[in-house]
N, C-alpha and C positions, 0 to 999 in steps of 0.2 A: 504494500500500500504506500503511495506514493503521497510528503508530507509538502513538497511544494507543486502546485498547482494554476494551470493560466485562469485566469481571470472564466473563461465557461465552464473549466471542468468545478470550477469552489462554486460555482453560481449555480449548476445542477445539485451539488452536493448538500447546496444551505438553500434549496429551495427557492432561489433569487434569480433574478435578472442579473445580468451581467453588469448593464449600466450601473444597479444600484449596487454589487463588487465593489466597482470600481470606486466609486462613491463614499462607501463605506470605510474605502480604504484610507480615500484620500483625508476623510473627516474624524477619523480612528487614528490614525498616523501611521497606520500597519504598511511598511514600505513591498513597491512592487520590484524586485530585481530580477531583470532579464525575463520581465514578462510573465513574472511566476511569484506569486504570495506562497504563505507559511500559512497550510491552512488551521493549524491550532492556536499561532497566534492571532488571528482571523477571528475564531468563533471565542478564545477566549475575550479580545478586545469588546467583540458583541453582548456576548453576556455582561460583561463587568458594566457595561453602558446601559443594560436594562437593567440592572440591580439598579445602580447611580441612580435613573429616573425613576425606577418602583419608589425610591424614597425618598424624591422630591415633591 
């Protein structure tokens, strides 16, 4: 199982759009090198960010 991933293969995986990937990323700060995210850094950044607003 492969831990970095292009921007459609993490966007099948998390259920998303590619556009909002990429988006996500950019607004997470989760870096994209050489066309390929980390997708556990990915889904943990996600999560932490839905905790963060559950308790706002």
């Amino acid at each position: 199982m492969s831990i970095h991933l292009t921007p459609t293969e993490l966007a099948r995986e998390a259920g998303m759009h590619r556009r909002e990937v990429i988006a996500k990323c950019m607004e997470l700060g989760v870096p994209i090198f050489q066309g390929r995210i980390d997708k556990t850094l990915f889904i943990k950044s996600l999560k932490a960010q839905k905790k963060q607003l559950a308790k706002a």
